[in-house]
C-alpha positions, 0 to 999 in steps of 0.5 A: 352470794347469799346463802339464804334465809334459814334457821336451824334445827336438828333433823331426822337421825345424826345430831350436830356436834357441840359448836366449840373449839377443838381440844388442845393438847395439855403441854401445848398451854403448859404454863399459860393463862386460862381460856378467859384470859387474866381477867374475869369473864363479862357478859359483852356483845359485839356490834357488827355492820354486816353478817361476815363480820359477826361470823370472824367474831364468832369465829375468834370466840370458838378458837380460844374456847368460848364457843358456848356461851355464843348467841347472835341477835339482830337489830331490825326495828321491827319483829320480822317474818318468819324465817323457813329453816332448811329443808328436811329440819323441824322441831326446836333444837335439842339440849345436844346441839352447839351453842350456836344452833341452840340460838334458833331456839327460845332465848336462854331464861338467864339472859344472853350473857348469864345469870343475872341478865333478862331474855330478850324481848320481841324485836319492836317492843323499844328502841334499838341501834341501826336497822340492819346491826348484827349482835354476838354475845358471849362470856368473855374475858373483858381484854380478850373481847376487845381484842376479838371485835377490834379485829373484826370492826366492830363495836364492844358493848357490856350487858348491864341490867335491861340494856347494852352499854358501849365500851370506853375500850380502856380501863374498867366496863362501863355500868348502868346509872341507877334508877333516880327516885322522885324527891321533894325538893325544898322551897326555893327562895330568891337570891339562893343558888339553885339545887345541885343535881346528884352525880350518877356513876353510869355510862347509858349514853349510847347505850342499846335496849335488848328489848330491841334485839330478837334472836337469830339462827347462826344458819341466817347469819352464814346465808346472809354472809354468802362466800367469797373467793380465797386462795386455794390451798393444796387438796388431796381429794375433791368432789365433782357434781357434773351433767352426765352428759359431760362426766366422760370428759372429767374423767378421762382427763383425770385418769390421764394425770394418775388420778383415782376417780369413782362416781355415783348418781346423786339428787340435789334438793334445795337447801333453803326451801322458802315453800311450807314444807310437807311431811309426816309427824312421827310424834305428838305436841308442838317439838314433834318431829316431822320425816322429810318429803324430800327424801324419796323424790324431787329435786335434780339428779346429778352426778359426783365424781370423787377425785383423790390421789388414792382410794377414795372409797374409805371417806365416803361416808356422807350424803347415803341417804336422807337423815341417815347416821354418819358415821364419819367423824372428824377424825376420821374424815382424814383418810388415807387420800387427805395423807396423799399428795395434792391434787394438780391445781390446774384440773381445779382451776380449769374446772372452775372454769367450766360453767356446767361444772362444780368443783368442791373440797369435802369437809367433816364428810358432810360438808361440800365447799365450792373450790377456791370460796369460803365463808367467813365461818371456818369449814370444821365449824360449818360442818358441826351445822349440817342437820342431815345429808351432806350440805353443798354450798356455791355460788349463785350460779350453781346454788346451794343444795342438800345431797343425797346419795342413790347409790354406791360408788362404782369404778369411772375408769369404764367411762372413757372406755364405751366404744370398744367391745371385748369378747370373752371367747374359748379358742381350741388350743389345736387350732391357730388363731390367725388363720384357723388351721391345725398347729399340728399339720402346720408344724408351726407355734400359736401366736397372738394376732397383733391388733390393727393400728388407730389413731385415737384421741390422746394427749398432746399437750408438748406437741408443737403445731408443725402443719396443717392439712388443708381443703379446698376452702381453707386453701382459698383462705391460705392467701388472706391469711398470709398474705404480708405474714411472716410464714409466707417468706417460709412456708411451702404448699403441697397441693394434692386433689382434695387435701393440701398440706401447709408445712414449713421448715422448723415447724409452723410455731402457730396454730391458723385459724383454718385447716387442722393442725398436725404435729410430727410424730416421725420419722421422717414426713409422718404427721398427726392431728393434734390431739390424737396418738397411735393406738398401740404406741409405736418405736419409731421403726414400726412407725416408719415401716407401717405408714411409709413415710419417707424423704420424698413422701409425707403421710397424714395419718387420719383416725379414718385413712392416711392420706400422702403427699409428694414433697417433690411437687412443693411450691412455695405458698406465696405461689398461691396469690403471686401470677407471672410477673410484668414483661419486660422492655430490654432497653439495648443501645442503638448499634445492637440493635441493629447488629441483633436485626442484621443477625435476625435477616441473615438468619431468616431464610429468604425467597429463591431468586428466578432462574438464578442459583439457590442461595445457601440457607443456614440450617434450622438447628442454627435459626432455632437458638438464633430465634430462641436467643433473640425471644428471651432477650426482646421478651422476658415474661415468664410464664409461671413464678419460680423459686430458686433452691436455698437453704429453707430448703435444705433445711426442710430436707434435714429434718425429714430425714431427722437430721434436727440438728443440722436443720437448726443450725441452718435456721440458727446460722440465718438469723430464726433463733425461734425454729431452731430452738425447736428443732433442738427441742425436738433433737433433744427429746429423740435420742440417736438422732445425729447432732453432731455440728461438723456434719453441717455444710 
């Protein structure tokens, strides 16, 4: 990602710190060489093929103290357009600034490596290195600056006279040759050997003109540079800048983790703003400053959320208004929420994940970094470059913008908490607040009305998902789903007139791709959605008292009714696609079939002979079994699939009657190690519950 051309300079009101290294306390280099290391300082300047590269080289320069004599320059060949600064900066950069803003601004008189060296000229008017090169000069020890490029892959050069020299890499600095003066050279005659040409003692082989060279701002070359992704370290605070649409949820998941969250609408105007700019002057000549458009319209609104483990009001100190003070200071900036334990790193990284969402580190109170990038500048350093505001840098889907604050930060606890209306009332304390009626005549004591129980969305990140509530499509959709599934050898439907319930014993361990999920919040039969809890929270007796749930009858307990089911009447689910079966053909041997029809015709009553005596009949209670026999032996076809009782069964029984261990033996003595880790689980998470194993058959 790249950040965009630009150039700095220092705007309205706070101007950016000195760009140096942080002081080291004295005994920490007791005994140890200077800054310069043992040699003398050089003007050098390092070579670098891209912008990332000549940022750590800047980097390394600031961290061992040589952050002020640092000056970028760029090889393009050709004297290049004019770069837009950001927005809200004018006016050439004051003699306060860092060295390396101080590089936006004309080249220092005495040369980019001190005294005795010449400005560099336009970019064009000679030749250069490669199109594209990225140059930092500074005055460094010689060792030291062949240690800091090497590690950043760069190429060493040693400023001489008009001109850049490369370095051997060992020994001594290479030097310029001397200018050569025209001489006449004596007649030469035939037969005398030709005239020695004088030695020189320069190195300008490869060398680069600073004619070739212009000045650029460090804010180009960290643009140019962009982010990169890091590995994210532990935070103790964040910024959040989310629609408001979508704030509510943010939040609410971080007050479920123990988070302090405060929020505050912002407006977001473009950081590198390619347009001319508009403004007013608020002086005269060419440094006059100009006050910036931005600062009351345009731009995005959005919202920040502030996420710390405390407080977080005491840091912030950033983005009030534009180009306003701040007070905050590095040291500062280490609040008492920075001292506090770090943020949960699955929030950040589910954060990262939303694109709508942008989740950021805060640095020197002026500097937001998106979470999980980082320039190859370090944090502290790009803070000392914002000129006004607060500065937020991403990636290309989300841009790079200045902040500015609209107000002050208020409590987001209220934002999860719309629905629910409180009234503030006065009671008469005579009266009874339930129904109304003197205490004094009833002889009875006030008491709080208890509130009726709901079922509000919570966290449910344990629970497993033991059943589905079902309609009718998704009940038609059951057959396609496990027809061949393994759930089919377990799972039981309870159909009712316009909800079924899928449930199966241990659990269903799986989420289908139709139906609600439901898990068993007990006792006995008594299923949630997942996602949803009871409001107030419930002791299991009160749960069992409330909603009814028993060992014959399993309750859903919806957010908008409870719906029952009658366990009774479960069928197993493969019953859903299975009809009757095939009838069968009993193949008999010969000599029962004819005792069996012999049987059938002394059975079957037979016509009155006339005149004659009646023939006795058998009674009817006989020719019924007779009949009813010989049906079921010539053809057995059931008329609807049944399933003998087995041990799923009682298994299933078990656990309604919260008897989770003797439920998980039974799947655990028949070969379902997964259910019954479950159901041990479960077991082990409601104490009381009866776990001895003796009580199993």
């Amino acid at each position: 990602m790249a950040l965009g051309p630009g150039s700095p300079a220092p705007g309205q009101g706070r101007r950016p710190r000195p760009f140096a290294g942080r002081e080291i306390p004295p005994a920490a280099v007791a005994g140890l060489p200077g800054p310069a290391g043992p040699g003398p300082a050089a003007s050098l300047a390092g070579r670098f093929g891209s912008a990332s590269a000549a940022l750590v080289f800047a980097g390394s320069l600031v961290a061992t103290g040589h952050g002020e004599s640092i000056q970028f320059l760029r090889a393009d060949g050709a004297a290049p357009p004019r770069t837009p600064a950001p927005t809200g900066t004018a006016g050439p950069p004051g003699a306060d600034g860092s060295a390396l803003t101080r590089a936006a601004g004309p080249a220092r008189a005495a040369g980019p490596a001190g005294p005795g060296g010449s400005a560099p000229a336009a970019a064009g008017a000679g030749g250069s290195g490669p199109a594209g090169d990225w140059w930092v000069a500074a005055d460094v020890a010689l060792d030291l600056g062949r240690e800091l490029v090497s590690i950043a892959h760069g190429r060493l050069y040693v400023h001489a006279g008009e001109r850049f020299l490369p370095d051997r890499g060992w020994d001594a600095p290479p030097t310029a040759s001397p200018p050569v003066s025209p001489s006449v050279s004596p007649a030469w005659s035939p037969g005398a050997p030709p005239a020695a040409t004088p030695a020189t003692a320069g190195d300008d082989r490869g060398s680069v003109p600073m004619s070739g060279l212009r000045p650029v701002s460090v804010v180009e070359v960290v643009r140019t540079a962009g982010l990169h992704p890091v590995a994210a370290g532990p935070s103790a605070e964040a910024v959040v800048l989310v629609p408001g649409s979508q704030a509510g949820g943010v939040v609410q998941r971080a007050l479920e983790l123990g988070l302090d969250v405060w929020y505050r609408p912002v407006r977001l105007v473009p950081l590198f703003d390619d347009t001319a700019r508009s403004g007013t002057a608020t002086g005269t000549g060419p440094g006059a400053a100009v006050e910036p458009s931005w600062s009351a319209a345009g731009g995005r609104i959005i919202i920040e959320l502030r996420l710390s483990v405390t407080d977080p009001r005491v840091s912030w100190a950033y983005g009030r208004s534009a180009g306003a003070p701040s007070p905050a200071s590095t040291a500062s900036s280490t609040s008492a929420s920075a001292r506090g334990e770090p943020l949960p790193a699955s929030l950040l990284t589910a954060l990262d994940h939303d694109p709508f969402v942008l989740a950021c580190r805060v640095t020197g109170g002026t500097l937001l970094v998106q979470h999980a990038m980082a320039s190859a500048l370090p944090d502290p350093l790009l803070a000392d470059l914002v000129d006004a505001g607060t500065w937020v840098l991403a990636d290309a889907s989300f841009g790079c913008w200045r902040l500015v604050g609209l107000g002050a930060p208020a409590d987001a606890a209220t934002l999860v908490r719309l629905a629910d209306d409180y009234p503030l009332e006065t009671p008469d304390p005579t009266t009874s607040a339930v129904d109304g009626t003197s205490l004094a005549a009833a002889g009875a004591s006030p008491r709080l009305a208890g509130r009726p129980v709901a079922i509000v969305p919570g966290r449910t990140g344990e629970a497993d998902t033991d059943a589905a509530l079902l309609d009718d499509d998704d009940l038609a959709a059951v057959p396609l789903l496990l027809e061949g599934h393994p759930l089919a050898e377990t799972a039981f439907v309870v159909r009712g007139r316009d909800r079924h319930l899928l449930l199966a014993p241990g659990g269903l361990l799986e989420r289908l791709p139709v139906g609600e999920p439901l898990y068993c919040l007990g006792p006995g039969p008594l299923f949630l959605p997942v996602g949803y809890r009871t409001r107030p929270r419930l002791p299991p007796s009160a749960r069992r008292a409330l909603f009814g749930a028993g060992d014959d009858i399993a309750v859903v307990a919806l957010p908008d009714r409870a719906v029952a089911f009658d366990l009774r009447t479960r069928h197993p689910v493969w019953t859903l696609w299975a009809g009757p079966g095939p009838q069968l053909d009993l193949q008999l041997p010969p000599e029962i079939e004819a005792a069996l029809a012999d049987v059938d015709a002394q059975v079957a009553p037979r016509p009155p002979e006339p005149g004659g005596d009646p023939v006795p009949q058998p009674s009817a209670d006989g020719r019924q079994r007779a009949r009813g026999l010989w049906k079921r032996l010539r053809n057995h076809a059931p008329e609807a699939p049944s399933a003998p009782r087995t041990w799923l069964d009682d298994a299933l029984d078990a656990e309604f009657a919260d008897d989770w261990a003797r439920a998980a033996e039974l799947h655990e003595r028949n070969g379902d190690p997964l259910r019954a880790a479950h159901l041990y689980e479960r077991a082990a998470r409601h104490p009381g519950t009866r776990t001895s194993r003796g009580d199993s058959p």
